[in-house]
Structures are given as C-alpha cells and as structure tokens.
N, C-alpha and C positions, 0 to 999 in steps of 0.2 A: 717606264722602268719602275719594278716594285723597289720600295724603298728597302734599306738593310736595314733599319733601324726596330727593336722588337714587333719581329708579325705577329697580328693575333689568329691565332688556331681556331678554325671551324672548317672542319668538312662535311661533303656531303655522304660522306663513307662512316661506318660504325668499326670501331676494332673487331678483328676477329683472328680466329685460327687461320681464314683464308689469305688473308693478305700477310705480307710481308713485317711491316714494321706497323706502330698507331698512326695512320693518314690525319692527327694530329695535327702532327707534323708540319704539313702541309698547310702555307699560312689560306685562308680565303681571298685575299688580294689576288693571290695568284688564279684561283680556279674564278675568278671574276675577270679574268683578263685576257679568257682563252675564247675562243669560237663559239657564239649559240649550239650547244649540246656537245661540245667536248668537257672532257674532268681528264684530271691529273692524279693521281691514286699510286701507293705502293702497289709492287710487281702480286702477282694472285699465284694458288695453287694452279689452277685453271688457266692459265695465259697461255701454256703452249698448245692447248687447244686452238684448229685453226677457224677460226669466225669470219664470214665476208673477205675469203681468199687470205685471209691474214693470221700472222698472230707473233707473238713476244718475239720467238726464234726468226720472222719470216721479217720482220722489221728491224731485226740485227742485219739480218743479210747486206745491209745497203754499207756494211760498216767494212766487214770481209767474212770468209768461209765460216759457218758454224757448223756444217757437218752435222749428219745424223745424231740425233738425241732422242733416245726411247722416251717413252710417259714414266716409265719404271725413274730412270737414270735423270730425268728432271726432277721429280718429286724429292729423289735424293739430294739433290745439288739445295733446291729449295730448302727440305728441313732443315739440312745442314746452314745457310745462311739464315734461317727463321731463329737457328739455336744461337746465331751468335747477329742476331737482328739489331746490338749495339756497335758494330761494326761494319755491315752491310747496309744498303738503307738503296734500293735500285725501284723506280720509279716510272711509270706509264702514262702517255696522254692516249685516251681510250675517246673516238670519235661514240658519242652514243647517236646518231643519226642513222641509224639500221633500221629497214622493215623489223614490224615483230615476226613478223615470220621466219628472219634471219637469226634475230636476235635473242628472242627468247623473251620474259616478260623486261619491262621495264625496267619497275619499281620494286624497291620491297616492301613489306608490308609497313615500315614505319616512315612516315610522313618526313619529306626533304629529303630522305637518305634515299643515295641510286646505287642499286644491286653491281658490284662490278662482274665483268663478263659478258653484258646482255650486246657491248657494241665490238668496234672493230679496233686494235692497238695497231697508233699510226706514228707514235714517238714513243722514245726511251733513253734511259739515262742512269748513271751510276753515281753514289759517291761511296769511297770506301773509308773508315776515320781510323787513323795510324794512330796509336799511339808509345807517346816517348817518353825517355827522360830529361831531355833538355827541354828550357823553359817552364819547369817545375812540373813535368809529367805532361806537356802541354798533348794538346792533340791536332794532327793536320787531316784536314777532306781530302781527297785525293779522287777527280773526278774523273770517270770513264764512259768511255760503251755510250756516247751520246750519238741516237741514231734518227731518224725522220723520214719517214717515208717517202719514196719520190713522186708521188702526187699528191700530199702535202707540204709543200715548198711552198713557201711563200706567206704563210697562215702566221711565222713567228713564234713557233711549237719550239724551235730549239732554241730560241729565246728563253721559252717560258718553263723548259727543262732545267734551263742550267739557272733560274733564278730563284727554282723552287732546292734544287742542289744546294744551291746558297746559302737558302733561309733553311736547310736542314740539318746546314752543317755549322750555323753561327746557332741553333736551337740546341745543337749538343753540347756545345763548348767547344767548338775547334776555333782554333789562335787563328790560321790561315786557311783558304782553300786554293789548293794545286792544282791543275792541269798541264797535259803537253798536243800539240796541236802541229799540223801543217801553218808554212810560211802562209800559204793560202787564207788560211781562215785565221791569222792573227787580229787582221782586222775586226773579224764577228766578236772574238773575244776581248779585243779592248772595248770595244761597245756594252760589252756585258759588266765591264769595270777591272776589268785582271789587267795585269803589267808582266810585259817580258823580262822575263828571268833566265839566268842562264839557258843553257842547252843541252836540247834531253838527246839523252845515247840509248841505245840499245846493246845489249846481247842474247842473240836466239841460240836458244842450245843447238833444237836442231841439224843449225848451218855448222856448227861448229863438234856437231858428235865425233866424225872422224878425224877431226883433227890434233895434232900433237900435245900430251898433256903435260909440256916440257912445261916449268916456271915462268910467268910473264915479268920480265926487267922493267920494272917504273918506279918513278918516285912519285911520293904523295907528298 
C-alpha cells in the first residue's frame, strides 16, 4: 500500500495539451508498483481511439452501457473537462507491452518520458473535487467510473487506480475522499482504507419521467 503521507511527484509523462490534467500529479511510488510496462497517466485526446482491440470507452464497458460516442462528441466532452481540469482529474493504466507494429513508436524523443498512446488502456478511474462551503470552503473527491478490464484481474490495477485517486485528491486539497460501491466490493474498499458511511440512494430521471409531478410529503 502507497503511503498517504506527502507523495513525491515524478512521471514518466511530460505536461501537455494532450492529456488531461499535469501527470504530476501522479506520485512515482505509484507507477513503481504497477506491472513491468504498464504507467498510470491522465485520460489523452487520443484514448478513444481503439489500440489492440481496446480503448478508454471499450474499458468502460465492463462498468455498464456507454453507447455510441462519435470522435467529434469526445473531443468535446474532453476540452470541456480539460477547461475545467481543477475539477475533473479521470486517469488511465495503459499496458505498454504492444508489438510496435500495434503500437506505434515507443518512446519520445526525451529521455525517461513514454509517448502516451503507443499501448493498450486496461484500467480507469475518476475523481471528481466538489467544492463547498462548509469546513471553510473545504473540498471533497468524489471518486467514479473505476473500471479494469476482465483479462486484467488479478494484476492489482484497481488497487493502484484508486490509490493514485487518493494521492490526487489529498495533492489538491480535498478534506475527504468519497465513494459509493456495491455490498460486494466493500471489502476491496476497506482494504484500500475508506470506512462505511451512510447509504448511497439514487434517483434516475429516466424511470421516473412519466411519473406524477405531484409534491413529495417528507421531513427533513
């Protein structure tokens, strides 16, 4: 388990226009504790492009339906969260073990740093940071979309998702970080260090479009 206590920031990624947030972020403890040739990397321009049968959208899938999404209508979705890149912060473990013939080059041209893109994205993960005004404007993680592909089980990818989530959202200043999860997997997630708290509700519009929009009777 990476420790919480201040990670130190090195990646093997440079900032750029293409990715997501600064891979900063991302402490190296973390990409030191993943599989010979995988990296952990903010989400890309390029992710939903599909590489070695796969890609960002195709590694959602394992989570529930994503539904058609044009190249046009990602890129959008993209700059819109690259514009507000202090509130989104969505995260990739990219297997780089690809033939180059699959893959594309490597390397990039600067020494230590690996090109994102050239492999296959086999995990994924969100956090999103709320911010309030209770606890002096505090700020909470609010973690999502944690997904792993089903012939990667077992490797500890969703381990290393949700501890990089962690160290991204104790790097911003978030007081807590949140999740809601199946009974099932509370276990994985006491193991990761979180505590059961209340219990999460939903309401889907959808189920609920045709029905009555009489007033609902409760007390608060």
């Amino acid at each position: 388990m990476v420790s919480a206590s201040a990670p130190k920031v090195k990646s093997p990624f440079k900032k750029s226009d293409n990715l997501l947030f600064d891979p900063a972020l991302i402490p190296t403890e973390i990409q030191d504790c993943l599989p010979s040739g995988y990296v952990v990397r903010p989400l890309a321009r390029t992710d939903n492009q599909v590489r070695s049968n796969t890609s960002f959208l195709k590694t959602l899938e394992v989570l529930t339906t994503v539904g058609t999404i044009s190249d046009q209508a990602y890129q959008q979705r993209f700059q819109y969260l690259k514009e507000h890149s202090d509130k989104y912060y969505i995260i990739v473990i990219e297997d780089m073990n690809v033939p180059a013939t699959l893959a594309g080059s490597a390397t990039s041209s600067t020494p230590n740093l690996v090109t994102p893109g050239r492999g296959k994205i086999v995990a994924a993960g969100t956090i999103l940071v709320e911010r309030k005004f209770i606890h002096e404007l505090g700020l909470v993680g609010h973690i999502e979309d944690i997904a792993v592909s089903a012939d990667q089980q077992g490797k500890k990818l969703g381990l290393r998702i949700i501890e990089t989530l962690k160290a991204i959202g104790q790097q911003v200043g978030c007081y807590k970080v949140i999740l809601d999860c199946s009974e099932k997997n509370v276990p994985f997630y006491e193991k990761c260090g979180f505590e059961r708290k209340g219990v999460e509700m939903g309401w889907y519009v959808n189920k609920h479009r045709s029905s009555s929009a009489a007033p609902i009777q409760a007390k608060l």
